[in-house]
C-alpha positions in Angstrom: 0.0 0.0 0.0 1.4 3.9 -0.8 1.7 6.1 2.2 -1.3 7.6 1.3 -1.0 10.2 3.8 2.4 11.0 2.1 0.8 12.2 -0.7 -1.5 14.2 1.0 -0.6 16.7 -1.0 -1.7 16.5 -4.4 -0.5 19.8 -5.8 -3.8 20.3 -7.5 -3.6 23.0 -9.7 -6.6 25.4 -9.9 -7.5 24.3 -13.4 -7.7 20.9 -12.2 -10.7 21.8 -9.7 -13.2 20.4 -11.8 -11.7 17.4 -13.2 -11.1 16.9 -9.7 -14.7 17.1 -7.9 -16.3 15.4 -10.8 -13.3 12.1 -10.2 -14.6 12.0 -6.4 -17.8 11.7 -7.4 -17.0 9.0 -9.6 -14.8 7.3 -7.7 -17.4 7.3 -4.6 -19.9 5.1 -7.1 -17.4 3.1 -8.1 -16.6 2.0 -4.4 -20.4 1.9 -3.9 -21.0 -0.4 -7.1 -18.5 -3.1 -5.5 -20.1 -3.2 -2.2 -23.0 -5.9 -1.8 -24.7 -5.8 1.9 -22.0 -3.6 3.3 -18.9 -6.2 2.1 -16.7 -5.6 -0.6 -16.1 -8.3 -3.5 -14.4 -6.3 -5.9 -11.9 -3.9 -6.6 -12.9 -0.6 -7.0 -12.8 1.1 -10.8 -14.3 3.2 -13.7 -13.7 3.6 -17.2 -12.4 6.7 -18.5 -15.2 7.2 -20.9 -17.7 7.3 -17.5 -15.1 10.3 -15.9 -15.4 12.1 -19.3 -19.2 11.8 -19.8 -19.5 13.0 -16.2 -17.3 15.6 -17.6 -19.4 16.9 -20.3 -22.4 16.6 -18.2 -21.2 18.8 -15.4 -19.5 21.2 -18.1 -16.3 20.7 -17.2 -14.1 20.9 -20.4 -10.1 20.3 -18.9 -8.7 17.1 -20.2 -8.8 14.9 -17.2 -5.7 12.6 -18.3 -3.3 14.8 -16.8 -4.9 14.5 -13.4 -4.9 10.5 -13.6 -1.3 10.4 -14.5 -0.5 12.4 -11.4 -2.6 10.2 -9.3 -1.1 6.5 -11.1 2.5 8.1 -10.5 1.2 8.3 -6.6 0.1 4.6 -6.7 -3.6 6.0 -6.1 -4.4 4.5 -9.5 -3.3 1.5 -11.6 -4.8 1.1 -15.3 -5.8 -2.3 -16.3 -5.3 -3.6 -19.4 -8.9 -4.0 -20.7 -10.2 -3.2 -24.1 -8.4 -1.3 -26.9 -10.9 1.7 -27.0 -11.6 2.7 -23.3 -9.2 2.4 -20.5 -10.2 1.2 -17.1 -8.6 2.8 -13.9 -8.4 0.5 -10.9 -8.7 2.3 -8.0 -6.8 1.0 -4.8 -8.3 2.8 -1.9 -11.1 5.0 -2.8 -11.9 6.2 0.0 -8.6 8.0 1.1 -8.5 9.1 -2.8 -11.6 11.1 -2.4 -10.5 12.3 1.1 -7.6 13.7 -0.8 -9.3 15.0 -3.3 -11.9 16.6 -1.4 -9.1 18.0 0.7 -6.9 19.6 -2.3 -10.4 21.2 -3.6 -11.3 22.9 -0.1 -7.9 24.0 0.4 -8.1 25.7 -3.5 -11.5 27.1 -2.7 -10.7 28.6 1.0 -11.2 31.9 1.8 -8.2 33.5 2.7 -8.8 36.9 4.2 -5.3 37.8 5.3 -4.3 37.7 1.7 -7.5 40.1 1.0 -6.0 42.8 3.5 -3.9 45.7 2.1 0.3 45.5 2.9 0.6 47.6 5.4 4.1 50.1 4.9 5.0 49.3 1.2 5.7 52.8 0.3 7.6 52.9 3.4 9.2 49.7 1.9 10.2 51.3 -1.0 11.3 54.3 1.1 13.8 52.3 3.0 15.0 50.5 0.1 16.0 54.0 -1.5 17.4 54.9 1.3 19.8 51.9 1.3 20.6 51.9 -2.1 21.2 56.0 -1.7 24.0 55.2 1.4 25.6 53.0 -0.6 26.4 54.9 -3.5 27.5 57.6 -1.9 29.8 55.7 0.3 31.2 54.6 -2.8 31.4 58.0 -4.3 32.9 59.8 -1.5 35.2 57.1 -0.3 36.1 54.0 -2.6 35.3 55.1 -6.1 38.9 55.7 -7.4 39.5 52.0 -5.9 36.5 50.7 -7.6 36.8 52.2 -11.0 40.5 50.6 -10.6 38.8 46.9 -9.7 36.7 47.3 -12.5 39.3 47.7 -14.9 40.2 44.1 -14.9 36.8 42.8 -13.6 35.2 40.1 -15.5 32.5 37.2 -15.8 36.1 34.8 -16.1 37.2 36.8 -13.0 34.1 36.7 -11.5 33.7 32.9 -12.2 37.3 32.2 -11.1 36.3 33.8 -7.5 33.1 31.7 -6.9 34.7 28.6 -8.6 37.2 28.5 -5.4 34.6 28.9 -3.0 32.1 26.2 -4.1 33.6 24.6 -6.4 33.0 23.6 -10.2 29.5 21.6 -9.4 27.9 24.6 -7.9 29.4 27.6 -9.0 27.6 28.6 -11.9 24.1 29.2 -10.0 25.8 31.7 -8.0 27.2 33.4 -10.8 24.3 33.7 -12.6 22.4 34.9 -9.7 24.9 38.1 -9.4 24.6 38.8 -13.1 21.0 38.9 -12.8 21.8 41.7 -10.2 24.1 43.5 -12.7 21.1 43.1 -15.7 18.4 44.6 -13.4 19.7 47.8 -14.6 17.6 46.6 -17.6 20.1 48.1 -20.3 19.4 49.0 -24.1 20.2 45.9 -25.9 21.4 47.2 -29.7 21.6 45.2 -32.8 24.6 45.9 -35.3 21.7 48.6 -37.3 21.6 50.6 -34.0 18.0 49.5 -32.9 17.4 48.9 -29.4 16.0 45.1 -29.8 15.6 44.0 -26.2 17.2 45.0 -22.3 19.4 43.2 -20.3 16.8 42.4 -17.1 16.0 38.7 -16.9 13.8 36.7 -14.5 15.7 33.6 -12.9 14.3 30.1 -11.5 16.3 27.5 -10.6 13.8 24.7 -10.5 14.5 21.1 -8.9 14.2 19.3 -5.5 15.2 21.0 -2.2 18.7 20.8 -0.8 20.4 21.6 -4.2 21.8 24.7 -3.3 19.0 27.0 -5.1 18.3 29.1 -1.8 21.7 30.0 -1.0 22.4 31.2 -4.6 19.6 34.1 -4.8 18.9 34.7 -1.4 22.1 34.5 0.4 24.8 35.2 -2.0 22.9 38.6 -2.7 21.4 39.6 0.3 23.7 38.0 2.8 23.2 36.0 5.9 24.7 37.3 9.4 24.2 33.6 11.0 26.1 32.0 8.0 29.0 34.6 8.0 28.1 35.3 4.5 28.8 39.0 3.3 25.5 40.0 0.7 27.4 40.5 -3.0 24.2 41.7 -4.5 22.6 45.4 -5.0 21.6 46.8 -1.7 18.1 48.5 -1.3 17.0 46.9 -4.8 16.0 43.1 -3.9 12.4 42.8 -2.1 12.5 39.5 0.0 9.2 37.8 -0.8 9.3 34.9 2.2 5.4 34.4 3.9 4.0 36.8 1.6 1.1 34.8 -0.7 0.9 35.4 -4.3 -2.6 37.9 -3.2 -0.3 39.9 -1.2 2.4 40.4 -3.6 -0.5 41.2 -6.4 -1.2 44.0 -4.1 2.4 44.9 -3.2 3.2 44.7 -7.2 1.4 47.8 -7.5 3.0 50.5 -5.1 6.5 49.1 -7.7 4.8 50.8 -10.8 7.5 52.3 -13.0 10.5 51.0 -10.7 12.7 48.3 -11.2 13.3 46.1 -8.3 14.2 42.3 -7.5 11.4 40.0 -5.7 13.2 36.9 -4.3 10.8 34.2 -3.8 12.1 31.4 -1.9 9.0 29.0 -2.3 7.8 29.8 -5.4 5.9 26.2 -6.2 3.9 27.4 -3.6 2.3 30.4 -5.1 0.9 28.6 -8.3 -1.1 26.8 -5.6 -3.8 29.1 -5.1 -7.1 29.4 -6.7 -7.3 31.9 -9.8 -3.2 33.3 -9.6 -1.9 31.4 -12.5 -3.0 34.3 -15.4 -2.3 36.7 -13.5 1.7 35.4 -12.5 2.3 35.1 -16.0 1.0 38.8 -16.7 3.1 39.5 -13.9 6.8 37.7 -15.8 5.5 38.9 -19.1 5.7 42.8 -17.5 2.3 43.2 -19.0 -0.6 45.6 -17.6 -2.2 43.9 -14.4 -5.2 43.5 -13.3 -6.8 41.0 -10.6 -11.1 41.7 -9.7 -12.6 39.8 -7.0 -16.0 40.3 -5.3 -14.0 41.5 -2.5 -12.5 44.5 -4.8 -9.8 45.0 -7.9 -6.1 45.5 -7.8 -4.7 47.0 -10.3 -4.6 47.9 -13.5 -0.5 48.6 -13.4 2.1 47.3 -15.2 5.2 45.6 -13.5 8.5 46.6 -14.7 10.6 44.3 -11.8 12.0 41.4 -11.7 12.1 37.4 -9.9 14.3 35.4 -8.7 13.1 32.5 -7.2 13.1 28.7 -6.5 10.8 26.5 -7.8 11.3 23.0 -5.9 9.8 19.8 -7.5 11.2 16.6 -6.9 13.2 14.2 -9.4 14.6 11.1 -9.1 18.1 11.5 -11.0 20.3 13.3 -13.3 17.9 11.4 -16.2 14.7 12.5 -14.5 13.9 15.2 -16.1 10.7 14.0 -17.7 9.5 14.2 -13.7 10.2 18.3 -14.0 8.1 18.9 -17.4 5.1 16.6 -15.7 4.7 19.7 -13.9 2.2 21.8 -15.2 4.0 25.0 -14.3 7.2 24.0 -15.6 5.9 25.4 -19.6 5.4 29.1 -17.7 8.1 29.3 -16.3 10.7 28.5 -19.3 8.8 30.5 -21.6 9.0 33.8 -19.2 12.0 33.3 -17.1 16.3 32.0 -17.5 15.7 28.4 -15.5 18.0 26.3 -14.5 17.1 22.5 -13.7 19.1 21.0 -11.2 18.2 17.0 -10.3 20.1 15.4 -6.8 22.9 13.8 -8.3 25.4 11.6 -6.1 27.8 14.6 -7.4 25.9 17.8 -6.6 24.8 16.1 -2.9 28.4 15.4 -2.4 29.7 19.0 -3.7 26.4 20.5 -1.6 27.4 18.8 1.6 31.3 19.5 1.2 30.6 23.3 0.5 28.3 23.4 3.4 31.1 21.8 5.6 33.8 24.6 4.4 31.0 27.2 5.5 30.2 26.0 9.0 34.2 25.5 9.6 35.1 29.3 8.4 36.9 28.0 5.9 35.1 30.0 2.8 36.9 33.4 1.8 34.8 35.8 0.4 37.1 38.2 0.2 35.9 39.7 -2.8 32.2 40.9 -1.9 32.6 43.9 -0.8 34.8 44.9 -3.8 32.1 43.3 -5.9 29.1 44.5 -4.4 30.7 48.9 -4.6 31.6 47.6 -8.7 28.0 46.9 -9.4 26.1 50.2 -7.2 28.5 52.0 -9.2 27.4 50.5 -12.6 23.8 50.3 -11.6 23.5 53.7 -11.0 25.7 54.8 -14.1 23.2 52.6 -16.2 20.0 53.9 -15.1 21.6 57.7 -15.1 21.3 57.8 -11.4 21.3 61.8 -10.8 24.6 61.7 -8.4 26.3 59.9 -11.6 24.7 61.0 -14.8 27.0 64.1 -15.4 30.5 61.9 -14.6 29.5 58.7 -16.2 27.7 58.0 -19.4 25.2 55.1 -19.5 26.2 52.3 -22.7 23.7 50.1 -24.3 25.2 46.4 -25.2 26.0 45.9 -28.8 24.7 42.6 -29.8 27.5 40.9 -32.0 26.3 38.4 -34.7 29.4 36.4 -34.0 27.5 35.5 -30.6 24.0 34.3 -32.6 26.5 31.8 -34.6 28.5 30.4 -32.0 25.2 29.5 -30.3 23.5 28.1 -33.1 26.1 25.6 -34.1 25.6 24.5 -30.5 21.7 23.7 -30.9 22.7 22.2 -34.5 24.7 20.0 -32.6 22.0 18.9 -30.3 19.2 19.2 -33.3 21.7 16.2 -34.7 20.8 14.0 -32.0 17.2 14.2 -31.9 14.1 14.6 -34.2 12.1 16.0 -31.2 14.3 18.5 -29.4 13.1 19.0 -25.8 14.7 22.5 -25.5 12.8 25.6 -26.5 14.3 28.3 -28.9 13.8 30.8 -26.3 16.6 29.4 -24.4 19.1 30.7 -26.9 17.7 34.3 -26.0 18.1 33.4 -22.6 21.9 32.6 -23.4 22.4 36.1 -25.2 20.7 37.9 -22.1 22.9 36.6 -19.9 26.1 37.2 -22.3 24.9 40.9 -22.6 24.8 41.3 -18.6 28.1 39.4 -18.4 29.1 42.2 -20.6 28.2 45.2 -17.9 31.0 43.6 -15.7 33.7 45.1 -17.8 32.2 48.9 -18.0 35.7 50.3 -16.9 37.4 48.2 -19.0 36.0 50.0 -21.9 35.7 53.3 -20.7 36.6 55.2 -24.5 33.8 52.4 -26.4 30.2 54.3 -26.2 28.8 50.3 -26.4 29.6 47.5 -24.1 30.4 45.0 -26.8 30.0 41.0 -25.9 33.4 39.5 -25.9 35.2 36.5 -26.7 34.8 35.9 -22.7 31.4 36.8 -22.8 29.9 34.9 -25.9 32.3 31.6 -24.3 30.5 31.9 -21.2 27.1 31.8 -22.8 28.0 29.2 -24.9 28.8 26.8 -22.2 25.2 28.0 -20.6 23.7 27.2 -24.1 25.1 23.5 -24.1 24.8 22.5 -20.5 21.0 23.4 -20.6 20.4 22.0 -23.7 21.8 18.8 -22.4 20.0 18.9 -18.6 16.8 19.1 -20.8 18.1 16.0 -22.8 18.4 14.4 -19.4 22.2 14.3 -19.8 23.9 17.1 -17.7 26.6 15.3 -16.2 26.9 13.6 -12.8 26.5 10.5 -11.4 22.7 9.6 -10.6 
């Protein structure tokens, strides 16, 4: 028998409601057909053509074999292999499978009236966060710029790569290094193409999507913000990153809207949990789009705004090995996400626990230098506020667009040729080769100094290299064949 109250939770998706309530139903006259004078003689089952006529009598519409796949990967169904035009679902123990189901539609349908209550103190919020950002600059300006314009001279992604490569070494770096160049992009620079036309900015939302313990927290919550408890020093842009922890998706709906015309960062540690509630899927992805907003309820309407910020966040779902990534694109979410946002998978390989647990180890002993953050952290206030022509900085420092190089759009195609090669149904998305060229582009802010007589930041040999790699290693974790032992 399953530990059916281990998969208590269902993850029922609010488009699933229906299919959901009508498969109780069913399922409670299937146990009620197999009971004769209160004993059970049979096994328990239906035929999927009596769940979709129930279906079409009850106007629900959703295709209902998503649902039963979720529930046979659970062990809560079993298909028997009866007749070649219908299938019949054998149901184990239907009466803890329409507990559950009952259970994952109240919880969709409850009432939640914190989440109905305005934020208190967001302007103040935003106030504070100003404030910080503000400090910092102009501790930079009045006593560490001539050092920092120095640093940035020589300052990298290969640099910057070399620096968190020696403190978490080559399994776990990368995640960390893209999380600080997401802090560099959210300056949301002019991307131009070789006729001069702005084609795009550097901003980019980042997920990192796979099962907890993998390192995804520590990468856009610690490495930017910092943790005092940890001993680790925050990298990231001060006053610019909006911690979204116990806030629910209805409260950050509301919060999204005192944000209108600003750029900020959200970090959202738990962000699984948000596509959880009834009716915030549309609106989340109007939300990543940047599109105009607008949420009615008969409570009241937030919005319209438009949302011009930024995520980072995790998205845990759990795998069972470096080749399990069919288990990540079973989630329904998974499609929103990689359309809208730069997402790395990451499965629990024997490699990434070991290089996990080992970097964790070197933490707790003191042994991790991070001698470079505060360096880092006074390089990219200074940028950020030359590119979005802060007023302390707009008369000393001009603000460069990226030039895109078409050099860059070759190297990556040969790589997805490569892949294409292999394959007749590629399981990668074209849009992850824009993600590649984002990322190249905000590599590309690192070297500002470096090219202080250019009036473009072109993408360099270092640059277009780095998102290369990117390119390949996604293109392969979505094959199922990023590298590590299972």
């Amino acid at each position: 028998m399953p530990n059916v109250a281990g998969a208590a939770s269902l993850e029922i998706n609010d488009d699933e409601v229906g299919v959901a309530r009508v498969l109780a139903e069913v399922v409670q006259e299937s146990d009620r057909r197999r009971t004769v004078r209160g004993v059970a003689h049979v096994a328990a089952r239906f035929r999927l053509s009596e769940l979709r006529g129930r279906l079409l009598k009850d106007r629900v519409f959703e295709d209902p074999t998503r649902l039963l796949a979720k529930l046979k990967r659970r062990g809560l169904l079993s298909e028997l292999p009866e007749g070649r035009t219908d299938r019949v679902y054998l149901v184990p123990y239907p009466a803890d499978l329409r507990g559950l189901l009952l259970g994952e539609i109240a919880r969709l349908d409850a009432y939640e009236p914190p989440a109905l209550q305005p934020v208190p103190d967001e302007s103040q919020e935003i106030r504070s966060m100003d404030g910080e950002f503000l400090d910092a600059l102009r501790e930079v300006l009045h006593e560490r710029l001539d050092a920092t314009i120095e640093f940035g001279r020589t300052w990298s992604v290969d640099r910057m790569a070399e620096y968190l490569r020696g403190l978490f070494g080559e399994a776990l770096f990368t995640d960390s290094l893209i999380a600080l160049l997401q802090q560099y992009a959210l300056a949301d620079v002019p991307l131009l193409a070789p006729t001069g036309r702005p084609t795009g900015t550097t901003g980019f939302h980042l997920a990192l999507f796979g099962p907890p313990g993998t390192g995804k927290t520590f990468s856009i919550d610690d490495m930017v913000r910092g943790n005092p408890r940890s001993a680790v020093p925050p990298h990231g842009l001060p006053g610019r990153n909006r911690y979204c922890g116990g806030i629910t998706p209805v409260q950050f709906l509301r919060v999204g809207a005192s944000y209108t015309g600003r750029t900020f960062n959200f970090i959202v540690p738990e962000f699984n949990d948000w596509f959880k509630y009834r009716g915030m899927v549309e609106p989340l992805k109007l939300v990543m789009e940047q599109r105009e907003v607008k949420w009615e309820t008969t409570l009241g309407t937030v919005g319209p705004y438009t949302f011009r910020s930024f995520f980072s966040v995790n998205y845990n779902v759990r795998t069972a090995g470096a080749s399990d990534y069919w288990t990540t694109i079973a989630d329904p979410n998974f499609a929103a996400l990689e359309d809208r946002m730069l997402l790395r998978f990451h499965p629990m390989t024997r490699d990434r626990f070991r290089a996990v647990e080992a970097s964790a180890e070197r933490l707790e002993l003191g042994e991790l230098d991070f001698d470079l953050a505060g360096r880092i952290r006074d390089h990219l206030v200074l940028v950020h506020a030359i590119e979005t022509r802060h007023p302390l900085v707009a008369s000393r420092f001009p603000s460069k667009p990226v030039s895109l190089d078409p050099k860059l759009y070759k190297q990556l195609r040969e790589v997805s040729e490569a892949a294409l090669k292999t394959t007749e149904h590629p399981k990668f998305s074209p849009r992850l080769k824009s993600r590649a060229v984002r990322l190249a582009a905000a590599a590309s802010l690192l070297s500002y100094f470096a090219h202080s007589d250019d009036r473009t930041l072109p993408i360099g040999r270092e640059e277009g290299e780095f998102a290369r790699r990117f390119y390949q290693e996604e293109i392969r974790a979505r094959q199922g064949r990023r590298g590590g032992a299972s």
